[in-house]
N, C-alpha and C positions, 0 to 999 in steps of 0.2 A: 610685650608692648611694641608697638611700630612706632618710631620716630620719622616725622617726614623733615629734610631741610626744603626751605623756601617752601612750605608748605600755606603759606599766604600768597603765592604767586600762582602764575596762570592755569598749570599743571596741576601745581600745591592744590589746592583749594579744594578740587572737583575729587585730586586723589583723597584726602582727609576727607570729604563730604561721605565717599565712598566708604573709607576703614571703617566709622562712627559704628557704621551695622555690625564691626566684626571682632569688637574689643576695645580694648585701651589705647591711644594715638594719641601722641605731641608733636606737636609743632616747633621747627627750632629754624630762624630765621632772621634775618636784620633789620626787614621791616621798610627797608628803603623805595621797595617798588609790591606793593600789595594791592592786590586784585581788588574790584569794588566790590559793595549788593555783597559781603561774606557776612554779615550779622549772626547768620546760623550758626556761624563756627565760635562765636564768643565764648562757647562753655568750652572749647577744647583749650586744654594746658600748652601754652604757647611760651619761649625764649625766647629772648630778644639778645644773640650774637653775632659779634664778626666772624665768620669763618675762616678767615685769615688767621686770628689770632687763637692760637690752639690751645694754650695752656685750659683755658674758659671752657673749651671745647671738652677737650677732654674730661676733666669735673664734671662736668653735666654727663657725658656718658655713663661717669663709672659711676653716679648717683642715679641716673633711670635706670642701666641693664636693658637697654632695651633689643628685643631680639632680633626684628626686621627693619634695616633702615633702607630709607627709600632717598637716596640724595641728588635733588634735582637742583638746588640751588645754581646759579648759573648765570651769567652776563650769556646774552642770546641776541641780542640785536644785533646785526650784524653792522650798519654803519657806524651803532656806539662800539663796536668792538672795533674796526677798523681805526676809530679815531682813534682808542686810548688801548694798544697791544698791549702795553707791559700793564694796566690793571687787569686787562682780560684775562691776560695770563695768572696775575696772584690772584683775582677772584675763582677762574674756573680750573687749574691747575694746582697751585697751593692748599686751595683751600679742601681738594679732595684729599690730597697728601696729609691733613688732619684728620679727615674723618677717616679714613682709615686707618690711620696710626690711633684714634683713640678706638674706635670699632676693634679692634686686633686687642688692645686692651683691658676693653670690656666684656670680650668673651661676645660679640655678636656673632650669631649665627649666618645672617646672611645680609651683606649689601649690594642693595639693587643703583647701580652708580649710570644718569643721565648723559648720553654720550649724543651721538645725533649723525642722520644720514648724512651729514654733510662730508664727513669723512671720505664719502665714495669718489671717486674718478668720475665724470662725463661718462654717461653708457646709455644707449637707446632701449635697452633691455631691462627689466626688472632686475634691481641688486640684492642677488644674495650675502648672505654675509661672508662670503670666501671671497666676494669682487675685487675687483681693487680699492686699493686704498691709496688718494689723492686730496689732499684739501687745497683750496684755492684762494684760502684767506686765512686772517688769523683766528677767529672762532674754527673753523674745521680743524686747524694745528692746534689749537690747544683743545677740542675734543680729546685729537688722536694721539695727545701728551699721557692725556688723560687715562685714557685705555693701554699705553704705558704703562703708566703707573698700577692701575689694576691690575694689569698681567704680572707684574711684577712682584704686587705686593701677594697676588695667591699664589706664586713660587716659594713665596719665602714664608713662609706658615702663617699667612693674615687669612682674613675672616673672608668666605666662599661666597664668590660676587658673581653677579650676573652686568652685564654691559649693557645697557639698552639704548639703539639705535633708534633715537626718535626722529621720524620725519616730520613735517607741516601741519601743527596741531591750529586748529581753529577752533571757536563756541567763545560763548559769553566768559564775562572776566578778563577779556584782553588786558595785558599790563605794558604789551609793547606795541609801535607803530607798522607791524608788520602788513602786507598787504590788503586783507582783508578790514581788518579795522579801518587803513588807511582809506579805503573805497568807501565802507558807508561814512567816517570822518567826512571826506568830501560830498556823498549824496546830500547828507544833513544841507548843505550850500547848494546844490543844483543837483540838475543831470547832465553837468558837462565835467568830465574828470581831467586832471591833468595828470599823467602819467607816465612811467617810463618802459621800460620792456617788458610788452606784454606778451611775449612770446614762450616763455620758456616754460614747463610743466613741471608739475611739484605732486608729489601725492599728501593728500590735504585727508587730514581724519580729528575728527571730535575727541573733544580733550574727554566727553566721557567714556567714551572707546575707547580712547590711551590709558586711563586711570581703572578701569576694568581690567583691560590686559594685565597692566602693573601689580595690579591685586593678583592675580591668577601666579603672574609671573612670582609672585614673593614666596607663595606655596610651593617653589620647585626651587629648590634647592640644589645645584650644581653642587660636581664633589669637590670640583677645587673652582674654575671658571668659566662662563659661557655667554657667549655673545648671539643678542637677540634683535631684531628688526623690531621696530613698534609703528606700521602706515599701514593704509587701509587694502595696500595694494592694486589701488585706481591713480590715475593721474587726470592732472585739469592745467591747462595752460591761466593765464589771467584774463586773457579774453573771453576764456569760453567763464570763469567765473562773474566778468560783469554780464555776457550776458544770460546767465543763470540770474543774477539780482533782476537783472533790468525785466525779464518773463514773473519773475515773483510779485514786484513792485506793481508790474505792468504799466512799464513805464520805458519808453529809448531810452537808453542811457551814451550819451555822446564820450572817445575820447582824445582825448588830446596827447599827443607825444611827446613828453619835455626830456628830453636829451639828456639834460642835468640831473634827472634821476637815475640813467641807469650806470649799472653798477661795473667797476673797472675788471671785475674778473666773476662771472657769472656761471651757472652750468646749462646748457640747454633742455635736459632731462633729469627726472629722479623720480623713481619710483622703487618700494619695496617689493621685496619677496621675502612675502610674509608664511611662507609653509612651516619653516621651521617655529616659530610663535603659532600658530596652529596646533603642530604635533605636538608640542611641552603642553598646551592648557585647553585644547579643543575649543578656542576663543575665536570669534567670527565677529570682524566689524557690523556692527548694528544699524548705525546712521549715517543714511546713501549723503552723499553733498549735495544734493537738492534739498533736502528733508534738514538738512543738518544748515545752512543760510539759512531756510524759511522761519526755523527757531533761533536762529542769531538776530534777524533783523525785528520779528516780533521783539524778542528785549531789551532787543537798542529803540521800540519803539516805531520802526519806521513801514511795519507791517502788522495789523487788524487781526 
């Protein structure tokens, strides 16, 4: 059985949509921020826990057995994490410090534990996963707590994880106000945007690209731990993604500078080096980001 946490969320959803073809999958999650349009998913066997609180946790594992867990659950916003550090911490910290103590319990074979490129240092270059390691806020430190703790717990005879460094996932089901969202959010209201730093590049890949890789990745089984990149390996600044909308739309898209949005400690680049994710599953991102907005805005409606 595959157990996804936060498998009602942004990532959750699309990866669960995906397992359905490949066996048994539940869902284990608290239900607080769940992706919309999931209907399909009604028949998958879903929990409803706090991941904080382990006892609960644990019970459920050692009652599924389940043998691949996929544990994305995560506070990921970055200004909600900014405002409230010590919940970001017991949500994205503690609460893996559970599933791995009960995974280690349970005899799982292999957890795939959600970490994120934000971990890296500022580099103009593609990050591999030797780069450095620098986070710039408190989501990236309690990633890089996080993978801590991983490393740690596969020293000490827990269950053989894999780390996945996810970069800038986009596509339908948005659950957080991240940039994208936030831009057709305001088209919905005009073509004039108010925005803040649109300068900086991100490598931006479809949640169903990521939820594929992750599949592939669940197959490879590390002997004890391994640290993997999950981006498309292209970067896009946010100017060049409005005007990617605005040529889709066909339509100018005006914008405006609000100061007040941007962020106190920012990186100017990030992109993956996705070789090593290649060589483990022979996995090749799919959907270019032109290809990949033209079917985000179709389901949000605002493309024919």
């Amino acid at each position: 059985m595959h157990l996804v946490t936060g498998g009602f969320g942004f990532i959750g959803n699309e990866l669960v949509r995906q397992l359905k073809g490949e066996g048994d999958v539940a869902i284990l999650d608290n239900r607080t921020r769940m992706a919309p349009r999931i209907e399909d998913l009604a028949n998958v066997p879903s929990y409803q826990l706090d991941l904080s609180d382990h006892d609960p946790v644990r019970q459920l594992f050692a009652e599924l057995k389940p043998k691949v867990v996929y544990h994305l659950a995560a506070m990921h916003y970055i200004p909600e994490c900014n405002q409230a550090p010590e919940r970001t911490l017991r949500v994205n910290v503690e609460s893996t410090l559970g599933i791995l103590q009960s995974a280690r319990l349970a005899g799982v074979e292999h957890v795939l534990v959600a970490s994120s490129g934000a971990v890296y240092a500022d580099h103009p270059k593609p990050l591999a996963e030797s780069s450095e390691v620098a986070p710039v806020d408190i989501y990236g430190w309690s990633k890089f707590f996080v993978e801590q703790l991983c490393q740690w717990y596969a020293e000490t005879g827990g269950p053989r994880i894999t780390v996945l460094r996810l970069f800038n996932n986009y596509g339908p089901r948005e659950t957080n106000a991240h940039i994208i969202p936030e831009i057709i959010g305001q088209l919905r209201g005009g073509h004039t945007l108010k925005l803040g730093n649109i300068k900086p590049r991100r490598d931006y890949i479809h949640t169903a690209d990521t939820a594929k890789a992750l599949r592939l990745l669940g197959r490879r089984i590390p002997e004890s731990i391994s640290t993997v990149n999950v981006g498309s390996g292209c970067d896009a600044s946010v100017e060049e993604l409005v005007g990617l909308m605005g040529e889709l739309l066909g339509q100018e898209i005006r914008v405006e500078i609000d100061a007040a949005r941007f962020r106190k400690a920012d990186k100017l680049i990030q992109v993956a080096d996705i070789r090593q994710l290649e060589a483990l599953t022979g996995w090749r991102p799919e959907i270019g980001l032109r290809e990949g907005l033209a079917d985000l805005l179709r389901f949000e409606g605002l493309l024919k």
